[in-house]
C-alpha positions in Angstrom: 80.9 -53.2 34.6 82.6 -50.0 33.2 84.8 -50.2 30.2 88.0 -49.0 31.9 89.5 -47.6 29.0 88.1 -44.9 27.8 89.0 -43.5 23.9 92.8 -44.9 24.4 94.0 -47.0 21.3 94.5 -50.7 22.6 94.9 -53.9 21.1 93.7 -56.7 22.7 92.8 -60.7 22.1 90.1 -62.7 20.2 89.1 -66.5 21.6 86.2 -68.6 22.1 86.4 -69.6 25.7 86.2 -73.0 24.7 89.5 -72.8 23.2 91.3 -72.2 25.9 93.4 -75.1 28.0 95.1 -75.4 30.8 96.3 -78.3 33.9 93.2 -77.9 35.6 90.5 -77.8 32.7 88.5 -80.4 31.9 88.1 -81.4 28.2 87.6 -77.5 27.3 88.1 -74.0 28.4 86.4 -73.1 31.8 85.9 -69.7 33.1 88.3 -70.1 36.0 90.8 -70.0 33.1 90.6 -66.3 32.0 92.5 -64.7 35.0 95.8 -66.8 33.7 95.1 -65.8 30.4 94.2 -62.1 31.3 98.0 -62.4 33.3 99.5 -63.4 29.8 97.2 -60.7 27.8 98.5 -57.9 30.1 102.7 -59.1 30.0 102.1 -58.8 26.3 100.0 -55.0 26.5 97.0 -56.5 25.5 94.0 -54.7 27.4 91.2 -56.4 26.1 89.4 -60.1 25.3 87.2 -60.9 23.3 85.0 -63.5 24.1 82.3 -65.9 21.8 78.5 -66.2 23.8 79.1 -68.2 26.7 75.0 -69.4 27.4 74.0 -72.4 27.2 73.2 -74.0 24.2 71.8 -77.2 25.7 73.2 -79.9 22.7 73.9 -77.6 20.0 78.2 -77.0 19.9 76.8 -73.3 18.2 77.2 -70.5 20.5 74.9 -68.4 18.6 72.4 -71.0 19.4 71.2 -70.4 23.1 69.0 -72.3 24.6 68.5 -69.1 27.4 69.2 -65.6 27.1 70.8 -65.9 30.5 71.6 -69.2 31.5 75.4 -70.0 31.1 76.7 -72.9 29.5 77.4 -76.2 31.8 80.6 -76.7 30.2 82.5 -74.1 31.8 82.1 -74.9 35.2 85.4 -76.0 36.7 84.2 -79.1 38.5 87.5 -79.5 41.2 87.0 -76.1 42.4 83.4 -76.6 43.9 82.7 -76.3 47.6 80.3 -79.4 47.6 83.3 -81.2 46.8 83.6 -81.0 51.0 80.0 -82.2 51.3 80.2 -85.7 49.4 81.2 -88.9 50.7 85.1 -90.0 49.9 83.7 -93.0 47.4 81.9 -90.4 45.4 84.7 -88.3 45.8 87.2 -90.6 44.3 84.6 -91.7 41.3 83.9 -88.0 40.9 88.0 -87.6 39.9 88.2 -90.9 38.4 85.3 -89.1 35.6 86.9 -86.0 35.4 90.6 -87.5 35.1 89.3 -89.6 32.4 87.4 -86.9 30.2 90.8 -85.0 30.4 93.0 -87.7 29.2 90.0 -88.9 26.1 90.9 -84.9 25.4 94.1 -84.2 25.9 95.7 -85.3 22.5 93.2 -84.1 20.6 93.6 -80.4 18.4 89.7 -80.3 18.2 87.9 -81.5 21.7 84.3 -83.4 21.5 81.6 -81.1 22.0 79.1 -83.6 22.9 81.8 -85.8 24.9 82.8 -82.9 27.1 78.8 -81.5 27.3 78.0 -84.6 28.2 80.8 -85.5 31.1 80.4 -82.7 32.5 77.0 -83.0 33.0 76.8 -86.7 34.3 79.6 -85.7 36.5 77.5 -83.1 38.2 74.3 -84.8 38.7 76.8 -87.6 40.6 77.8 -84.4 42.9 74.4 -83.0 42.9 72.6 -86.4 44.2 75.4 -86.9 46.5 75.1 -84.0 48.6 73.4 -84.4 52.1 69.4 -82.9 51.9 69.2 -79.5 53.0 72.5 -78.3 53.6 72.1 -74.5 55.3 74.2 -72.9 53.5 73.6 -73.9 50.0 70.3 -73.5 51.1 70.4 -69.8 51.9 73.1 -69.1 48.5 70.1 -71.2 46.5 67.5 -68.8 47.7 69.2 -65.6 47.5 70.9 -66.7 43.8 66.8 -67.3 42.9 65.6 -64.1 44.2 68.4 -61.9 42.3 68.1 -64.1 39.3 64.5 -64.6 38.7 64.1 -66.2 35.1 66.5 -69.0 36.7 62.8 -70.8 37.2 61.8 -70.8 33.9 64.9 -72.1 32.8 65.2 -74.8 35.6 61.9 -75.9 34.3 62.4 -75.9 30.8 65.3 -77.9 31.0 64.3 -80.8 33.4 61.2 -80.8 30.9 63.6 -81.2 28.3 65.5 -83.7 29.8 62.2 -85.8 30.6 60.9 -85.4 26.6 64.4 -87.0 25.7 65.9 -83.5 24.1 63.0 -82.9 21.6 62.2 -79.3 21.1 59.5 -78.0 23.0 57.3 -77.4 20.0 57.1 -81.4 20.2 56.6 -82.2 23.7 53.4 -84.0 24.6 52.5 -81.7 27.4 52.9 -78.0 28.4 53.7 -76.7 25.2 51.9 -73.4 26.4 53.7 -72.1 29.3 52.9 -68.8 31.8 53.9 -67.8 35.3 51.2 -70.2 36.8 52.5 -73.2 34.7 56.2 -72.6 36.0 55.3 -71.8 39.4 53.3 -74.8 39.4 56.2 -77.2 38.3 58.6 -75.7 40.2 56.7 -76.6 43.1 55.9 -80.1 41.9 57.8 -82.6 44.4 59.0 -85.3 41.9 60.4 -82.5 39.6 62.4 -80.4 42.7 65.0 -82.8 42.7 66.0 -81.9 38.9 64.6 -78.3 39.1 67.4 -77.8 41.6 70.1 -79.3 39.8 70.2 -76.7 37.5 69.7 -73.8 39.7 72.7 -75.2 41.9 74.7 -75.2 38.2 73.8 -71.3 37.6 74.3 -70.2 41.2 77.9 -72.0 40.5 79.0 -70.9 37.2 77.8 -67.2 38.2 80.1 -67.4 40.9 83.0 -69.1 39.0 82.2 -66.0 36.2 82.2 -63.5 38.8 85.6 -64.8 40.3 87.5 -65.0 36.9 85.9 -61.0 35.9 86.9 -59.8 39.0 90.4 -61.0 38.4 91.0 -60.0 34.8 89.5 -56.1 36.2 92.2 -55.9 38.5 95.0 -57.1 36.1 93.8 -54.2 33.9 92.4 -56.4 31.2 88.8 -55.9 30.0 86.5 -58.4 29.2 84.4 -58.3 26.0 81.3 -60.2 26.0 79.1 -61.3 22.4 75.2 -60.7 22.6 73.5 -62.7 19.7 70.5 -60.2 18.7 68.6 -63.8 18.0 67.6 -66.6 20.3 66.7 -70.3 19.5 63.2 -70.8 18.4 63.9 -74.3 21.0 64.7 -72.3 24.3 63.5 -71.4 27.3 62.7 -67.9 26.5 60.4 -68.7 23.7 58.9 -71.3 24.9 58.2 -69.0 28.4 57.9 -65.5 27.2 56.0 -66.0 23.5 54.9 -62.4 23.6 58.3 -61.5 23.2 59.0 -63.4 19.2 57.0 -63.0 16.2 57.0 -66.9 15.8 55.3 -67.1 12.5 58.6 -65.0 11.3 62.1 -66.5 11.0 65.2 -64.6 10.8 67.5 -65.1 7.6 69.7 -63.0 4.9 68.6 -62.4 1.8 70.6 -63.4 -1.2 74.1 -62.9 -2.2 77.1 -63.9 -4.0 77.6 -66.5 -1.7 73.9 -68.1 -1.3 71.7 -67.8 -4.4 68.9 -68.9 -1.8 69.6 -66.8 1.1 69.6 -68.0 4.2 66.9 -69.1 6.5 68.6 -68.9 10.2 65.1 -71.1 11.5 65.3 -68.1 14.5 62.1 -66.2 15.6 62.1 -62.2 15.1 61.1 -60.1 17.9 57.7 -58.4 18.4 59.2 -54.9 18.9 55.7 -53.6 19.7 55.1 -55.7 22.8 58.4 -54.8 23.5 58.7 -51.2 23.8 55.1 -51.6 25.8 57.1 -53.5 28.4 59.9 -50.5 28.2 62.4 -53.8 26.8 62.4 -55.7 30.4 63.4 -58.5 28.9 66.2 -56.8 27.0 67.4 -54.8 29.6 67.4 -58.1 32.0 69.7 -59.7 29.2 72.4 -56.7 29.6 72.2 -56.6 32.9 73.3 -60.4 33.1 75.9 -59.6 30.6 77.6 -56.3 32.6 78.0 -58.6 35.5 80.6 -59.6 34.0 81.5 -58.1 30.8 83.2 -54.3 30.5 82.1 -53.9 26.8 79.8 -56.1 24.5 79.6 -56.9 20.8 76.0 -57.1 19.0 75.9 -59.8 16.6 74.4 -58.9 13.3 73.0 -55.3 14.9 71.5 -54.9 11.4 68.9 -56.8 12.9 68.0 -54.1 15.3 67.6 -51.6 12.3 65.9 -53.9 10.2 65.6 -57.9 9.8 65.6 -60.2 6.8 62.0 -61.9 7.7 61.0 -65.3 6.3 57.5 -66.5 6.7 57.0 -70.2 8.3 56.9 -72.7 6.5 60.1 -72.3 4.2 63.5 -73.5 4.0 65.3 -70.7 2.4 65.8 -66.5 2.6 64.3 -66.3 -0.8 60.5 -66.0 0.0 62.0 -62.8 2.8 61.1 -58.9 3.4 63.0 -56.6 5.7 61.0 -56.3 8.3 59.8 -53.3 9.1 59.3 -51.9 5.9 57.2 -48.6 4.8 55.3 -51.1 2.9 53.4 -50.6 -0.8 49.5 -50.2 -0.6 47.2 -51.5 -2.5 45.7 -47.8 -3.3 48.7 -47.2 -4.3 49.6 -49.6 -7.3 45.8 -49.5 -8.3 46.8 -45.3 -8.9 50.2 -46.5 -10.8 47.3 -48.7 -13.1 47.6 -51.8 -11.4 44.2 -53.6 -11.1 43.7 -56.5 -8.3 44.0 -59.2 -11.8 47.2 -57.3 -12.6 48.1 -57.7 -9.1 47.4 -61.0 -9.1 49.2 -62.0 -12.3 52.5 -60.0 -10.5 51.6 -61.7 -6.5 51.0 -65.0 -7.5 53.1 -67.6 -8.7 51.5 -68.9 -12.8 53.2 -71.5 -14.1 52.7 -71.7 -18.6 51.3 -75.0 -19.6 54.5 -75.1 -22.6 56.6 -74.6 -19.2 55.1 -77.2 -16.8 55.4 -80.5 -19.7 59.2 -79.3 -20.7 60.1 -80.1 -16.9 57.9 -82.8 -16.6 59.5 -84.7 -20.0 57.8 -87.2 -21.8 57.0 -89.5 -19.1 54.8 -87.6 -17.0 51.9 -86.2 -18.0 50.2 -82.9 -16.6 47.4 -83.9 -15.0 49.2 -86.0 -12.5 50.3 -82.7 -10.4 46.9 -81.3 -10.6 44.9 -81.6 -7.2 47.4 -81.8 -4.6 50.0 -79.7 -6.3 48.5 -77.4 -8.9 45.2 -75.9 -10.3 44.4 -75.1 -13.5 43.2 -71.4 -14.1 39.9 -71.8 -16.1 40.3 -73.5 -19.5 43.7 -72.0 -20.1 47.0 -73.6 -20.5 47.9 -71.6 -16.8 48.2 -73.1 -13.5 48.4 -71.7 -10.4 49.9 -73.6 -7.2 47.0 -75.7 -5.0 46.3 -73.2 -2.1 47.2 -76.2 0.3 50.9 -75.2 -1.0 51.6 -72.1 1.4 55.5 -72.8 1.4 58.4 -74.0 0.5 58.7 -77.0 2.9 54.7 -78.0 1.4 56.2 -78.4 -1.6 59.5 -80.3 -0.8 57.2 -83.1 1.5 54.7 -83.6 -1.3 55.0 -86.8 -3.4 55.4 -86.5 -6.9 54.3 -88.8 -10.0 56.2 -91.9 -9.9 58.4 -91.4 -13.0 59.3 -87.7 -12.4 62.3 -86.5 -13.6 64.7 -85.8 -10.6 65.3 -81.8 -11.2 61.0 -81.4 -10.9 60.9 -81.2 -7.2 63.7 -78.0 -7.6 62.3 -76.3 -10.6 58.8 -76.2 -8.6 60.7 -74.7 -5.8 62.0 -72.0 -8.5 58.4 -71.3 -9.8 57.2 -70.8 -6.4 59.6 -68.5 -5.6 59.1 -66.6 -9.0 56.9 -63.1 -8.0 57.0 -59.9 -7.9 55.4 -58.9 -4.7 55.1 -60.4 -1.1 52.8 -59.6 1.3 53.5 -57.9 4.7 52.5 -58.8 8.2 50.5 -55.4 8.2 48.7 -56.1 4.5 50.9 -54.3 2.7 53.4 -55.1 -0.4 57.1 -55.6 -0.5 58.8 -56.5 -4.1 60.5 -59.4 -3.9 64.9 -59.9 -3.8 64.4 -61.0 -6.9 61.4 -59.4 -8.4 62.7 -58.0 -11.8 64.1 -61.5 -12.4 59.9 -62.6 -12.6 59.0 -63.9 -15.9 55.9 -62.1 -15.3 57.9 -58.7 -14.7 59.3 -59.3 -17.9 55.9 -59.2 -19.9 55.4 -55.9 -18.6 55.1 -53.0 -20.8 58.1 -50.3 -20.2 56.4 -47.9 -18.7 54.9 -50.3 -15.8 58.0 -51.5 -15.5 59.4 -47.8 -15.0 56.3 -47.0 -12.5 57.4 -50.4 -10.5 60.6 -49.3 -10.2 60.1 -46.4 -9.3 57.7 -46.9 -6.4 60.0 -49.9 -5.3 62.6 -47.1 -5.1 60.7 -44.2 -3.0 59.9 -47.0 -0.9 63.6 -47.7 -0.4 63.9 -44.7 0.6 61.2 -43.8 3.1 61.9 -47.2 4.7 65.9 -46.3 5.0 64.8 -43.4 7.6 62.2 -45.9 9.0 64.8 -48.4 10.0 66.7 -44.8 11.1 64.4 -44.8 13.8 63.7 -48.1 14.6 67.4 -48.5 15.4 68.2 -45.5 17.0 64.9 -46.5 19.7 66.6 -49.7 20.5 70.3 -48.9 20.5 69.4 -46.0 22.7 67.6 -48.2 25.1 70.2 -50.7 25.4 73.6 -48.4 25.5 71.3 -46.1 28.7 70.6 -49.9 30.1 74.4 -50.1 30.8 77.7 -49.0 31.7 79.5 -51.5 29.0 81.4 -50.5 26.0 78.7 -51.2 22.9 80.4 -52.3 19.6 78.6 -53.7 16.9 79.0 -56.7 13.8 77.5 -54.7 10.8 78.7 -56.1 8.0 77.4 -56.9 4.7 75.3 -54.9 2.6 73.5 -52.1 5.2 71.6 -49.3 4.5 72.6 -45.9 5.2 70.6 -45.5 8.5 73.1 -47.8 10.2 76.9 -45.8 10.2 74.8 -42.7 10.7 73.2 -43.5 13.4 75.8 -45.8 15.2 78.3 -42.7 14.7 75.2 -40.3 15.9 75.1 -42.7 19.3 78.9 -43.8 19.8 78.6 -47.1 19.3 81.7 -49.1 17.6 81.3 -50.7 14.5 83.2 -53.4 13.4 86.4 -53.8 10.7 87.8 -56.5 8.9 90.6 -55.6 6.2 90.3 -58.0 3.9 86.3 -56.8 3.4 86.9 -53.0 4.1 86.2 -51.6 0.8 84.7 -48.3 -0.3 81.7 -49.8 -2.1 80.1 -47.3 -3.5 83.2 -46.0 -5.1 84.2 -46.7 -8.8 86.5 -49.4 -8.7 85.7 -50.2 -5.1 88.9 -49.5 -3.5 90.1 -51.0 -0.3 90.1 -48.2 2.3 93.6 -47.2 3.9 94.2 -48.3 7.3 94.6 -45.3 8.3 90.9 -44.4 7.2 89.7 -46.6 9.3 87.1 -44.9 11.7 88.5 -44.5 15.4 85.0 -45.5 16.6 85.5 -48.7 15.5 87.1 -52.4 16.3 89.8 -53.7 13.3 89.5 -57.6 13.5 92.1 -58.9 11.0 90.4 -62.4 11.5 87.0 -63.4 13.4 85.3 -66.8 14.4 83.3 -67.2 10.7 86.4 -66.5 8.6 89.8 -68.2 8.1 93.0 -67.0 10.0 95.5 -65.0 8.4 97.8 -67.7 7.9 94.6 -69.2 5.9 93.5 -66.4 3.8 96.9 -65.5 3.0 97.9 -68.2 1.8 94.7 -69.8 0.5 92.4 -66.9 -0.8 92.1 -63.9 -2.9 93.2 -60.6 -1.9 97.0 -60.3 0.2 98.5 -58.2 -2.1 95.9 -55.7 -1.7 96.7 -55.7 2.2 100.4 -55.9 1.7 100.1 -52.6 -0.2 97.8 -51.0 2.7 100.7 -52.2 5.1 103.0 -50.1 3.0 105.7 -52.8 2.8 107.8 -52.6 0.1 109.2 -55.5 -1.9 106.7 -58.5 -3.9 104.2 -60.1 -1.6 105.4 -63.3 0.4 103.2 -66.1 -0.5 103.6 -67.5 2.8 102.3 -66.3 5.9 105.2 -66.7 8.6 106.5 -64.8 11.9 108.5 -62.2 9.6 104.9 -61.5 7.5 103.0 -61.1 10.4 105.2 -59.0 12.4 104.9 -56.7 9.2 101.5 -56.9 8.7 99.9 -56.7 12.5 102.6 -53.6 12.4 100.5 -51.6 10.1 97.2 -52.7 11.3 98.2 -51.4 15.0 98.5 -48.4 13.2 95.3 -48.6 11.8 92.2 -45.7 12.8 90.1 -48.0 14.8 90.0 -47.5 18.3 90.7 -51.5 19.5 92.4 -53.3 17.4 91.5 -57.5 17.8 93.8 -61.0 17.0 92.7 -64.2 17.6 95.0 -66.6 19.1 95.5 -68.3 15.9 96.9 -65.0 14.2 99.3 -64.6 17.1 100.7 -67.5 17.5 101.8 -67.5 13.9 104.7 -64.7 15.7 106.5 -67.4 17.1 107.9 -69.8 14.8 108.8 -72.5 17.4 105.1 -72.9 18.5 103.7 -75.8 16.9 101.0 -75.2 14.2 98.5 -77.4 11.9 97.2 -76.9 8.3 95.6 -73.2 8.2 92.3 -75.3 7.6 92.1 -76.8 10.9 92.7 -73.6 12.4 89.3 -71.8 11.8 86.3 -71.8 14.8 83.5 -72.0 12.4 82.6 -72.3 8.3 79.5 -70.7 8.1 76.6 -72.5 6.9 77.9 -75.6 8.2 77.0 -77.8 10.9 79.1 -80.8 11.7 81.2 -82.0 14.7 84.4 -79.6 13.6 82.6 -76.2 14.0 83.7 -74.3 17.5 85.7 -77.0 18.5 89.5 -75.6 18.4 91.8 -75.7 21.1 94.8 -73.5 21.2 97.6 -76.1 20.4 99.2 -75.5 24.0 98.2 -74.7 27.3 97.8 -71.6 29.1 100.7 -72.2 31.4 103.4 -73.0 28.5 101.6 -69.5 26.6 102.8 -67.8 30.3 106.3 -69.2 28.9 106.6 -67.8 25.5 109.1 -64.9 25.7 109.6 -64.4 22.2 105.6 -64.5 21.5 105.0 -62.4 24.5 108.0 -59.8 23.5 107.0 -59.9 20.2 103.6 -58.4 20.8 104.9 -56.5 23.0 106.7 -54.6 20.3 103.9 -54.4 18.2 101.4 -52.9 20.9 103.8 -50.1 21.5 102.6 -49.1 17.6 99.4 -48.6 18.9 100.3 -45.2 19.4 
């Protein structure tokens, strides 16, 4: 769809479908909710909402984990609105709302709802429908068929996940049969007899929740709200596209960040990058496929972590953190060109290779432990010396955190051997060349250097800095280009962290809107590193005050670093409240509406806090997701009332109403 709203300034709504509630929802959000939330949105002025993925994630609560780049999620299907309902005999009728009147009431008290209870239902609720209905109904018939032939990778997916359901869940790396899958192997067990029955199933599901999606859009459009869909640039290593399309991932590569102030390690994301090459040979089908799902429904899109589509923190297999990562691609260091700079291939070696000193090895070992016990299966002595070098059967982290040590060992070995693994200078590339290393001047090795190698390191480490920042210049322009053409959505894009030049550049040189969040707006590269004025926020550009990986307002404001900094942006005169209620955030939201950026963004949460009769939990209970995390509390909050007591609210609603009018 078209985003309706051209350059105007409009301020709009933040909320993981999920969150949503309402009488006729069953344990979560569904998507037959957003019309009567898009009816609220536009009483208030808010033109615009924001939505988390919506695909399925099969049984991880993560919507950044998808199981299909396509496939929507089960879970918002709104069960007592489906025309098969007709079809079904009365008993299974009545046991059909028995289920669902039960998962509502296990749900309704609850401020967090149970991912897995509610997943789980739903689903056992809709095979009861499914194997209910009479055999070869015309008309579903015909709507299966046409759904099918408009929505071809629905196969693959109906396939993958009826496997899936026969292998008991495990990931298809780990299934005893058809790991390797093609056209041929798809078309062959979608045409299996004992597998139509469950092939089916999920194609009815799709053809459903398409429909249900394509209701509620249709509805928000003509209430004058647009919808905002999330595109994850990365796709579960366990999913029906990578198990299906393998040309498409670089599988021997996962996705990560490299280190930061947060995460001496980095991270390791366990994602597969993309083979851009096979890719661009294919003119980006399966890209383009993936928007074209998405502007059925969506007027404008946000790219998570578009970084990646510049360049990509790359992690070879077979390791457990971002440490051992390059950014891939790189203008990578040749060979030639450190033998020039008067590094020879034992030079090379001394800097590419982890050594480990003999004085080094028995100070972590202690007393009790003697050196040659790790030698063999862990490390190899280099010659007579007092050196060792790590076994070549150790070709990653996760080698050395399976491999049993002496019996006696102290319990920091197995983590200092991680740290001398990790200790080089250079990495090699997937095209045979060099990158240094995050951490590369930390090397003991690099420290043993004479001053000027050191200086001709750096200084090829920097021109290569350099030639790869227009690299990555290109890479991303290529592949922004092709998907904003693809298209008639609104792109915006999550770039934060630290990003190299080529990104602002070339998102400004395109048009696409990047993405702000106050309380991490600075000027970086400035002395002092001042927070930038609202005001000097770029109007090609989304201000978020809050988003799903970060606490509310209420919660940083009141729990973190950094309000009084914003409450002199806001111009507000008077000390800095310590506490975060209505009369705060009427102030604050009231300079941020002023703010440059084009669309300005609240979560719920943040809006709520306007009305001080609404009832509210601890700050910390509030928050969709604390990153690098993985438990039962993550993406699991529910706005504390339902949709048709929010249709209520006339001092929330005329509250924001006020504040939208700032806008311009």
């Amino acid at each position: 769809m078209k985003y309706p709203h051209s350059d105007t300034r409009i301020a709009g709504l933040l909320v993981p479908l999920a969150a949503l509630r309402s009488e006729h929802s069953t344990g979560c959000g569904e998507f037959a909710d957003l019309p009567a939330l898009a009816g609220w949105c536009a009483s208030a002025g808010l033109k615009i909402i924001q939505l988390l993925p919506v695909n399925d994630s099969g049984g991880d609560s993560s919507p950044y984990s998808a199981i299909s780049a396509c496939a929507l999620h089960p879970m918002y299907l709104r069960i007592d609105a489906l025309p098969e309902l007709t079809l079904i005999d009365d008993t299974v009728k009545r046991d059909v709302q028995l289920a669902l009147n039960t998962l509502r009431s296990t749900q309704a008290g609850r401020p967090r709802f149970s991912y897995d209870e509610v997943n789980t239902g739903k689903l056992n609720i809709l095979r009861t429908i499914h194997a209910a209905l009479p055999a070869g109904t015309p008309s579903l018939v015909g709507e299966m068929d046409r759904f099918l032939e408009e929505n071809p990778w629905v196969k693959a997916y109906a396939v993958f996940r009826t496997l899936k359901d026969r292998q008991e869940q495990r990931a298809w790396m780990h299934w005893s049969k058809h790991q390797e899958a093609d056209q041929a192997l798809v078309e062959t067990l979608w045409n299996t007899p004992e597998l139509q029955h469950a092939t089916r199933f999920y194609q009815w599901l799709q053809l459903r929740l398409a429909g249900q999606f394509s209701q509620a859009a249709a509805e928000v459009s003509k209430l004058g709200v647009a919808l905002k869909g999330d595109i994850p640039i990365l796709m579960n290593e366990d999913s029906a596209d990578v198990w299906y399309r393998p040309e498409v991932f670089r599988r021997e590569l996962q996705a990560g960040a490299p280190p930061d102030m947060f995460s001496r390690l980095g991270q390791n994301w366990g994602f597969p990058v993309y083979n851009w090459q096979n890719l661009e040979e294919e003119n980006y089908q399966w890209w383009r496929q993936r928007l074209r799902q998405a502007a059925r429904y969506y007027h404008a899109y946000r790219i998570d972590h578009v970084l990646g589509f510049f360049r990509i923190w790359a992690i070879p297999r077979g390791n457990s953190t971002g440490l051992p990562g390059f950014f891939w691609p790189q203008d990578g260091i040749s060979r030639d060109e450190l033998l020039e700079a008067g590094f020879d291939q034992e030079r090379l070696r001394w800097l590419k290779e982890p050594h480990i000193r003999g004085d080094q090895l028995r100070e972590a070992l202690g007393p009790d432990v003697q050196v040659e016990s790790l030698e063999g299966a862990v490390l190899r002595r280099i010659g007579g010396e007092d050196l060792f070098l790590f076994a070549p059967e150790i070709c990653g982290e996760n080698d050395l955190s399976e491999i049993a040590l002496p019996q006696g060992s102290p319990e920091t070995l197995r983590d200092w051997l991680l740290d001398q693994y990790r200790d080089r200078v250079f990495l090699d590339l997937p095209d045979g060349r060099l990158a240094t290393t995050w951490t590369f001047r930390e090397c003991w090795r690099f420290q043993t250097l004479s001053q000027g190698e050191k200086e001709r390191l750096e200084e090829i480490a920097a021109r290569h800095q350099s030639s790869s920042n227009e690299l990555w210049a290109g890479h991303g322009r290529t592949l922004l280009q092709f998907m904003m053409e693809t298209t008639e959505m609104l792109t915006c894009a999550e770039d934060l962290g630290v990003i190299p030049e080529a990104v602002p550049r070339v998102m400004k040189e395109l048009g696409a809107l990047g993405l702000m969040i106050p309380r991490w707006s600075h000027y970086w590269d400035r002395p002092g590193e001042p927070a930038i004025p609202l005001g000097e926020y770029p109007a090609m550009s989304v201000c978020a005050p809050s988003v799903h990986d970060t606490s509310t307002m209420r919660g940083w404001w009141e729990g973190e670093a950094g309000r009084e900094i914003l409450w002199e942006l806001a111009g507000q005169d008077g000390p800095c409240p310590q506490v975060f209620d209505s009369e705060t955030a009427r102030r604050v939201y009231g300079a941020l509406m002023r703010c440059g950026s084009r669309i300005v963004v609240f979560q719920l949460q943040d809006l709520l806090v306007l009305d001080p009769d609404l009832p509210r939990t601890e700050p910390a209970q509030e928050r969709v997701n604390v990153p690098g995390t993985a438990n039962s509390f993550n993406w699991t909050w529910r706005m504390p009332i339902p949709l048709e007591t929010l249709n209520g609210t006339t001092p929330l609603t005329a509250a924001i109403q006020e504040l939208v009018k700032l806008r311009n």
